[in-house]
Backbone bond lengths (Angstrom), bond angles and torsions (degrees), N, CA, C in turn:
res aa  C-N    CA-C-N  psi(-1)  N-CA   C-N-CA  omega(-1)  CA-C   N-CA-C  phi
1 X - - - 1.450 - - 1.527 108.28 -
2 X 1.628 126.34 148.78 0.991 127.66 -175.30 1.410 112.86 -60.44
3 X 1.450 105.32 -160.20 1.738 123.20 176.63 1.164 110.22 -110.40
4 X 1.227 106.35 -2.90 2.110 119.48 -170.77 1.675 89.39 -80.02
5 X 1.212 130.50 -31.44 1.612 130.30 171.88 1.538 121.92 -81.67
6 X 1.417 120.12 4.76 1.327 126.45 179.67 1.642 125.64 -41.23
7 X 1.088 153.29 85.48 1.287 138.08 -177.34 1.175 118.66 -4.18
8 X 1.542 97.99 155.15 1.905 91.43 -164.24 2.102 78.05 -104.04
9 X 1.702 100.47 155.88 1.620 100.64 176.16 1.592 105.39 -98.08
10 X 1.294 109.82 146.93 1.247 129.03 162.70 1.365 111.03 -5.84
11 X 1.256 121.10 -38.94 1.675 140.83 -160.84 1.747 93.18 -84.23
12 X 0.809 117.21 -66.26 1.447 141.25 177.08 1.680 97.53 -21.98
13 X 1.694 109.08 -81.79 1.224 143.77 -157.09 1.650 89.12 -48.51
14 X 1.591 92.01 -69.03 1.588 100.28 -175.01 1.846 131.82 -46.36
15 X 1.793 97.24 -32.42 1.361 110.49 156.74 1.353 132.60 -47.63
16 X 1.580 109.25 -61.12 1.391 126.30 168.26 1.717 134.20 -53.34
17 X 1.309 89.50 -31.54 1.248 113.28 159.48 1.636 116.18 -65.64
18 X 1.232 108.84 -16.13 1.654 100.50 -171.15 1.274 141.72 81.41
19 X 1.138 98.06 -21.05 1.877 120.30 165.92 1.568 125.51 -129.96
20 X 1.485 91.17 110.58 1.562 91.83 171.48 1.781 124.11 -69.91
21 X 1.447 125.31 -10.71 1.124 146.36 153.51 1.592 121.84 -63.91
22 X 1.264 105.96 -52.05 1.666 121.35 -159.07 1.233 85.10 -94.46
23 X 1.731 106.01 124.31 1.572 114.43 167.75 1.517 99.89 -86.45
24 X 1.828 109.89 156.27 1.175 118.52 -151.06 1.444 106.01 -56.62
25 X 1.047 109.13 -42.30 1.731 122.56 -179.01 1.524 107.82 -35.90
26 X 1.258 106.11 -44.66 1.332 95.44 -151.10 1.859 110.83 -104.98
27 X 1.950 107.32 22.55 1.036 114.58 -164.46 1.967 105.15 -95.04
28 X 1.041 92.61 110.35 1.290 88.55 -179.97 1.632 119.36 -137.48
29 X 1.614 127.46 159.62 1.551 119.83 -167.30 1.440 117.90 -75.84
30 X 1.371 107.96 -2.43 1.835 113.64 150.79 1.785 124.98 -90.11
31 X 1.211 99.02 -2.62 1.669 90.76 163.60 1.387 109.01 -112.87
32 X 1.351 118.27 30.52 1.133 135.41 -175.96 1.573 129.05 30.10
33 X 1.122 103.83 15.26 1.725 113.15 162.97 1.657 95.62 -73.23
34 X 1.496 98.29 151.29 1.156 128.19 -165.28 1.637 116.20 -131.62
35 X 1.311 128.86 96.58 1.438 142.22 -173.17 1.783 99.90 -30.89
36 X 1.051 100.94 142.11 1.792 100.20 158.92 1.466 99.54 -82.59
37 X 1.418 103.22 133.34 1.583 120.44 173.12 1.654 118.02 -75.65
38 X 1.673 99.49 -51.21 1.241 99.86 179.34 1.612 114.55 -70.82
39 X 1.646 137.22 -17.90 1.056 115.82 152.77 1.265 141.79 -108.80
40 X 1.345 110.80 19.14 1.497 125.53 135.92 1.657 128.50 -55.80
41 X 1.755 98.51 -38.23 1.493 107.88 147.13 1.635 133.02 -27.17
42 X 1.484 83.31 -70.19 1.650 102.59 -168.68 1.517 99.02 -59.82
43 X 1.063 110.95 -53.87 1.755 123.25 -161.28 1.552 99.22 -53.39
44 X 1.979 115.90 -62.48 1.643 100.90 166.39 0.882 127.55 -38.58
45 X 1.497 119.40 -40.78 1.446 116.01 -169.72 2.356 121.54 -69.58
46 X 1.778 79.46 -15.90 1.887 85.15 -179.79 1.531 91.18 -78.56
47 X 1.513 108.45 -44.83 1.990 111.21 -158.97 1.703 100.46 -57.92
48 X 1.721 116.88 -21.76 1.602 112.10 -170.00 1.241 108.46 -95.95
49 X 1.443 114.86 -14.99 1.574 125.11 160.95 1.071 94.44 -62.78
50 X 1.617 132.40 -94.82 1.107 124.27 -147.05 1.616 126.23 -62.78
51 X 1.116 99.23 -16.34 1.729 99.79 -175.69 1.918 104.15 -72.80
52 X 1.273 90.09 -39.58 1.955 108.95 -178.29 1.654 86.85 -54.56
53 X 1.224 130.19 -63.30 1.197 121.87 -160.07 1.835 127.02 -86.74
54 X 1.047 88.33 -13.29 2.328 122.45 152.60 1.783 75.13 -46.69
55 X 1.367 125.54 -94.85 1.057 119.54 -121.28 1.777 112.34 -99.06
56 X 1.199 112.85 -10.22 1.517 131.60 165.86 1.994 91.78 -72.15
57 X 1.135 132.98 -76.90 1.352 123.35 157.76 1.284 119.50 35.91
58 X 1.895 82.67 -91.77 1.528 122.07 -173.03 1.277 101.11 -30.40
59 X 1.283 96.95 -76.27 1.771 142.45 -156.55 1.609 118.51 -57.05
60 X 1.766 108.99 -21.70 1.589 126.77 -155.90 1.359 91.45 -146.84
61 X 1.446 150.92 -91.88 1.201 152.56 -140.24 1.569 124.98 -65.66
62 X 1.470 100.32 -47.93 1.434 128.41 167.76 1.729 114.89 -76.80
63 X 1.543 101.01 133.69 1.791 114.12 -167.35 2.160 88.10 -76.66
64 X 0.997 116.90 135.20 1.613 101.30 158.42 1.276 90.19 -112.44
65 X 1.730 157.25 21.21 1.191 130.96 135.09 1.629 95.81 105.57
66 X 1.244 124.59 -12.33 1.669 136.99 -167.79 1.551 93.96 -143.79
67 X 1.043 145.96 -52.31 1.102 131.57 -171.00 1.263 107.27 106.24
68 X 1.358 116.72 -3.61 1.445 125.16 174.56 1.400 121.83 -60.87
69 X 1.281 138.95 89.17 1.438 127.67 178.73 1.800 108.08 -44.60
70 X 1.414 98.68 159.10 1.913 98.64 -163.13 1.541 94.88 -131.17
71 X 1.858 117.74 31.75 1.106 148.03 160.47 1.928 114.13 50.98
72 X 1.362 97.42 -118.71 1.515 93.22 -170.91 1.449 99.40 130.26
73 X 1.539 109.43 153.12 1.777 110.83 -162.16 2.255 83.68 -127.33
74 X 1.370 128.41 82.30 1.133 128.29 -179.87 1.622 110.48 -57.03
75 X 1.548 110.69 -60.76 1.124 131.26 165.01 1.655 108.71 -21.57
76 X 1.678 115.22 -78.63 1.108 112.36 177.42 1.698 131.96 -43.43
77 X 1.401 99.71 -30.82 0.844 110.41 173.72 1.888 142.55 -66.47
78 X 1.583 82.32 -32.74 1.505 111.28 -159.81 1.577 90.58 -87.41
79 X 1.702 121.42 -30.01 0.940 134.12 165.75 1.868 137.62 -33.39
80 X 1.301 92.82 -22.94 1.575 131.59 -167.19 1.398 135.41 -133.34
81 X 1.301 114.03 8.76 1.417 136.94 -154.12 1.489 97.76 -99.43
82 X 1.461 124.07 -54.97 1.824 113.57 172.52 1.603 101.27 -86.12
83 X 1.264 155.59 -11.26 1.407 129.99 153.97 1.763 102.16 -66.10
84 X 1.382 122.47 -57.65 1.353 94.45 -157.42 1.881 116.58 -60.46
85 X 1.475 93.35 -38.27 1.413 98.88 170.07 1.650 125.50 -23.18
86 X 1.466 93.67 -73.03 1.507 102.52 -170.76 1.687 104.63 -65.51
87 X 1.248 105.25 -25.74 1.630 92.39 163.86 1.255 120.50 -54.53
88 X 1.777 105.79 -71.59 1.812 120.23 -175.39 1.588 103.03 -40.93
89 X 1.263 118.24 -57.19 1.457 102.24 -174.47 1.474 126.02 -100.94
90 X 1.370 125.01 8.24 1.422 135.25 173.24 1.260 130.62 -120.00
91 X 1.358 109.00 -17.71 1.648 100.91 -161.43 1.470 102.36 -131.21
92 X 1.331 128.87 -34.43 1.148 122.61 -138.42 1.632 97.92 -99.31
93 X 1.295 126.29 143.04 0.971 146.72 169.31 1.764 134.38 -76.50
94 X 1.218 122.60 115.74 1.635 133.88 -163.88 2.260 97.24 -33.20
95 X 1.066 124.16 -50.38 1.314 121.86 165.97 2.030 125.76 -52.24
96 X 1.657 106.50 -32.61 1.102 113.12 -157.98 1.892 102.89 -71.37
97 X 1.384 107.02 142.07 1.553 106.07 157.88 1.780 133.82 -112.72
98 X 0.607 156.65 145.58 1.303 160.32 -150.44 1.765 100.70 -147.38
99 X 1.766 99.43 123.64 1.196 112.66 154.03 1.258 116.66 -126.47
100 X 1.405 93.37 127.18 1.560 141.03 178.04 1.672 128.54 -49.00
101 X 1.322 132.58 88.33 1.404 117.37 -161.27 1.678 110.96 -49.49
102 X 1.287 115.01 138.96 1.374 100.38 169.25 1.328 146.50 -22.68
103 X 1.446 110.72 -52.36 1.575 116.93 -170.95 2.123 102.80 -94.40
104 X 1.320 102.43 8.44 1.633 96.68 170.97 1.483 90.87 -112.66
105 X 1.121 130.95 60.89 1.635 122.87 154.27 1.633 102.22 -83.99
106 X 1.333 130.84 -40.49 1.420 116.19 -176.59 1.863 114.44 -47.19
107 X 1.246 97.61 -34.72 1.308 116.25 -178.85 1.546 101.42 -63.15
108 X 1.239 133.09 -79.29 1.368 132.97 173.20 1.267 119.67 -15.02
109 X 1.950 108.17 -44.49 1.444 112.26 -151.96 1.484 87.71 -96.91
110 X 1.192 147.53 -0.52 1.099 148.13 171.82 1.197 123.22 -80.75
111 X 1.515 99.29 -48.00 1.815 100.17 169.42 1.190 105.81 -71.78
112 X 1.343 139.32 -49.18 1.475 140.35 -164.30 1.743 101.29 -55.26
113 X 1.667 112.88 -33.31 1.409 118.06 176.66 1.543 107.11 -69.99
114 X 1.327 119.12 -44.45 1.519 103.52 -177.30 1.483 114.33 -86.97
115 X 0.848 122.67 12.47 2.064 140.25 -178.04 1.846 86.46 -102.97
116 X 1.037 126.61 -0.87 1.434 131.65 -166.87 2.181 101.55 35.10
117 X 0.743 91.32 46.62 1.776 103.78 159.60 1.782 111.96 -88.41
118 X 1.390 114.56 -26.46 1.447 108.86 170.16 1.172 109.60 -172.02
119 X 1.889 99.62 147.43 1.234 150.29 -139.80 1.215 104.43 -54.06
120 X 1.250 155.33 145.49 1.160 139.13 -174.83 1.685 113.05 -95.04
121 X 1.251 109.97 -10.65 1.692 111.68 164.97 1.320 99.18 -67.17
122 X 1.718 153.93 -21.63 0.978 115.15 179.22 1.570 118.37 -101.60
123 X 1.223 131.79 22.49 1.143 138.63 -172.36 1.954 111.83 -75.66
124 X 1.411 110.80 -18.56 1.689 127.46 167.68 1.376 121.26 -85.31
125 X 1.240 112.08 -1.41 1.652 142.38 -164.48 1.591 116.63 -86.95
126 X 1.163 124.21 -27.53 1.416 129.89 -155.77 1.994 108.16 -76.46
127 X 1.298 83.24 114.99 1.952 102.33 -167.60 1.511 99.38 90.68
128 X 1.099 145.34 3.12 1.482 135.30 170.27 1.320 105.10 -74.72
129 X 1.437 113.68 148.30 1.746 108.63 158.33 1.543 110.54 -49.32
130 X 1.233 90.11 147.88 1.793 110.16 169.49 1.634 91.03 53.39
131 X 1.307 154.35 15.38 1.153 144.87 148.44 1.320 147.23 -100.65
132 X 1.095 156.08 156.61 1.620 144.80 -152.62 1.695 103.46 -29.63
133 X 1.407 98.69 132.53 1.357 96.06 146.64 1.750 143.26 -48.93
134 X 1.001 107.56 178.64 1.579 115.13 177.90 1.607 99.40 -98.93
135 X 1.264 105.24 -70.45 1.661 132.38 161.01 1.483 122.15 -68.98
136 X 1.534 136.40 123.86 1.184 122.77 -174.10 1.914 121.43 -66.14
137 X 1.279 127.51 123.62 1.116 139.10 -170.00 1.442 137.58 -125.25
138 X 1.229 124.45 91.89 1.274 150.98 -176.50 1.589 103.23 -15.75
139 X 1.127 111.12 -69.63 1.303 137.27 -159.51 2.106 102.12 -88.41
140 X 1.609 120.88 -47.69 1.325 73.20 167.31 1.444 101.40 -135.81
141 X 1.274 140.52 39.86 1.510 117.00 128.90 1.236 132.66 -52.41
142 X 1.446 119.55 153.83 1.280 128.01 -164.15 1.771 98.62 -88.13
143 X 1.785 124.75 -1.18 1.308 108.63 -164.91 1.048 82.97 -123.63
144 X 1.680 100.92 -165.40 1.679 116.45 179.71 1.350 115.38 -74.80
145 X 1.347 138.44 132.23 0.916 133.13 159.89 1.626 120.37 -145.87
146 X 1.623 101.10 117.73 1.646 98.65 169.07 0.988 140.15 -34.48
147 X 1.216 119.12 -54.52 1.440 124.40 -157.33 1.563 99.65 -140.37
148 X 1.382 124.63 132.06 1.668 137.17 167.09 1.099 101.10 -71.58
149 X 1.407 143.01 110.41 1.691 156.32 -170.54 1.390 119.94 -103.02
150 X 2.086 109.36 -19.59 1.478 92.27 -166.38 1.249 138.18 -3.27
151 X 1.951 92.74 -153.23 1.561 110.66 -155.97 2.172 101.08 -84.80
152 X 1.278 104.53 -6.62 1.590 106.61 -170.04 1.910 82.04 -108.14
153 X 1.387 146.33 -15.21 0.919 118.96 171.40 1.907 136.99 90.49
154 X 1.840 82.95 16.98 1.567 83.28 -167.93 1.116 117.20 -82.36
155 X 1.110 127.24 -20.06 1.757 114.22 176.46 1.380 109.43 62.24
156 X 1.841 106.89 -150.82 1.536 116.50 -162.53 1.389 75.39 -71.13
157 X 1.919 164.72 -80.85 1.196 121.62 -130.16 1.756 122.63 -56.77
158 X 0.908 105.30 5.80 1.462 96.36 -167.31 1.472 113.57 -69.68
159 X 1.405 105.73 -31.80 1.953 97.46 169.45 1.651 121.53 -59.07
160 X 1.461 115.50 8.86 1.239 147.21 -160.88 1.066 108.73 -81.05
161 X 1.568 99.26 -68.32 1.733 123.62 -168.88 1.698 108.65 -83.87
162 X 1.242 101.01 152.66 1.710 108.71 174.16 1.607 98.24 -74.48
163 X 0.945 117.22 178.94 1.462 133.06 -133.91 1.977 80.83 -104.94
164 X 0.971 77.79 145.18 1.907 98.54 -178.80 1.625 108.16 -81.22
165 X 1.317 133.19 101.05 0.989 152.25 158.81 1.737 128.30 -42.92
166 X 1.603 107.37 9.57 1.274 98.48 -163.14 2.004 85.21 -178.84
167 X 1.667 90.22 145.86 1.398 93.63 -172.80 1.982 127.43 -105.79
168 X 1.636 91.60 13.33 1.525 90.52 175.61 1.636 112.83 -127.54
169 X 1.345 124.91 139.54 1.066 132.23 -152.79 1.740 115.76 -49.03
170 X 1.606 112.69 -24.44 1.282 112.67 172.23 1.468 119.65 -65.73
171 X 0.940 134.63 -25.45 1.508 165.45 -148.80 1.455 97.91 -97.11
172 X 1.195 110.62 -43.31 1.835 131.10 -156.45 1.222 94.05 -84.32
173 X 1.706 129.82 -58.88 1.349 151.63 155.10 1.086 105.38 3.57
174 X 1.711 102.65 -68.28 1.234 117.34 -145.69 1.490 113.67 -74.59
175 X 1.430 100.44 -55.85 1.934 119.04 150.84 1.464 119.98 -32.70
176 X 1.104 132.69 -47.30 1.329 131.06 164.15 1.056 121.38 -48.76
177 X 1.482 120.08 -66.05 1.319 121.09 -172.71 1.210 114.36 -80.94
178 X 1.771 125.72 2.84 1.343 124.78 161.15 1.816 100.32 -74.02
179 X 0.961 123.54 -69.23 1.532 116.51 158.10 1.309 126.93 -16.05
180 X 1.152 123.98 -44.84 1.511 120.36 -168.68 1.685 104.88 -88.97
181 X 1.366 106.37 -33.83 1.688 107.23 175.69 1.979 100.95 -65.87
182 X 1.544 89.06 -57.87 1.900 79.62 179.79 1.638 105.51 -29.92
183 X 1.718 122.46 -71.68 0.797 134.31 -163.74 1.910 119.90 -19.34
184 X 1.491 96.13 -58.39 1.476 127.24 -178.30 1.347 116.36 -74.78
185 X 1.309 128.86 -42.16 1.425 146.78 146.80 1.585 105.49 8.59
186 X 1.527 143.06 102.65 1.736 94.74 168.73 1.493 108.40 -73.16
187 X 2.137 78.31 -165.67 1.679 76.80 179.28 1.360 126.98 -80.36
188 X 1.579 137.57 163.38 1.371 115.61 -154.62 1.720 104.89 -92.30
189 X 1.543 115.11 -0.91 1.507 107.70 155.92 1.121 121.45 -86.61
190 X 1.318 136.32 23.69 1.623 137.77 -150.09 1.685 93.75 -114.33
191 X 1.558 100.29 88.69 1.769 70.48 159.87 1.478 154.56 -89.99
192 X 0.687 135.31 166.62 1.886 126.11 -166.50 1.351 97.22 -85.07
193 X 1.477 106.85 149.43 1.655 112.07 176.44 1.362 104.98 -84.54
194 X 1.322 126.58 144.18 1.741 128.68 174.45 1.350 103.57 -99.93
C-alpha cells in the first residue's frame, strides 16, 4: 500500500482539530474552537484513499484460490468518509461510541489506521482469515471497535437482545425477530378494552 495512507501525527490531529491548546477530546462547537476544514479535507481525502484501496486489495492483490473476487461495498463506504472523519478527528469525545454501518467498515479500519490503532500489515487483509472484517467486529478485528454491526445489523441494540443461539445469519434472523414480536406482545395480564 502506498504512503498517501501514512498515519496522520499527533501534530496533524491536533491541527485539524483547530486548536493547538485544546486536546482533541475536548474540542467542541461550545468552546468555540472551530475544526480546520481544509485539513479535515485532506485527512477524508487519505481515509477515501485508503478504504478504496482496503477493498480493491481484497478483490486484486490477494489469491482467493478460485479467482472469485470476495467483493466489497466502496460506494457504502465512500458514503461515510467526511461524517466519520470529522467525527474521528474533531468531534468525538474519549467516552463517545459510534456504530458503524456494515458495509463502511473499510472506512473504520482506515481511520483506526491513521489514529495508529492498527498495524499497517493488516490493511490487505479485509475477508482474509484472521484479517479485517467485512462487517465491523468486536471480537475479531484486530482494531477498536464499538459496536459488532454485521450482516443482521444490530448495532448499540444488541446489549438488548438475549444472546444469539446460533452462528449463521439466518438463524440470527430468526432470533431477532423472535425478540421484536416478544417486544410488541402485550403484557399477558393486560386486558384489552371491548
Amino acid at each position: 500500500m502506498s504512503d498517501a495512507g501514512a498515519p496522520i501525527s499527533p501534530e496533524q490531529r491536533e491541527s485539524a482539530s483547530g486548536a493547538s491548546a485544546v486536546p482533541l477530546h475536548e474540542v467542541t462547537e461550545t468552546n468555540g474552537v472551530q475544526p480546520d476544514s481544509k485539513l479535515l479535507e485532506d485527512i477524508a481525502q487519505r481515509v477515501l484513499w485508503l478504504s478504496t484501496r482496503i477493498v480493491d486489495a481484497a478483490n486484486h492483490d490477494r489469491a482467493t484460490g478460485d479467482g472469485v473476487k470476495v467483493g466489497g461495498h466502496q460506494a457504502s463506504s465512500a458514503s461515510l468518509v467526511t461524517a466519520m472523519t470529522a467525527l474521528y478527528f474533531a468531534h468525538l469525545d474519549a467516552p463517545d461510541r459510534i456504530s458503524v454501518k456494515p458495509h463502511a467498515s473499510p472506512v473504520l479500519h482506515a481511520i483506526n489506521y491513521l489514529l495508529g490503532n492498527l498495524d499497517r500489515s493488516y490493511l490487505p487483509t479485509l475477508r482474509a482469515f484472521g484479517g479485517l472484517q467485512s462487517y465491523p467486529s468486536r471480537t475479531k478485528d484486530p482494531d477498536p471497535v464499538d459496536f459488532s454491526t454485521g450482516s443482521v445489523g444490530l448495532g448499540p441494540a444488541a446489549p438488548r437482545l438475549p444472546p444469539l443461539p446460533c452462528a449463521d445469519s439466518g438463524c440470527q434472523g430468526t432470533v431477532i425477530r423472535s425478540a421484536r414480536e416478544r417486544a410488541h406482545r402485550p403484557d399477558p395480564g393486560h386486558r384489552a378494552r371491548e
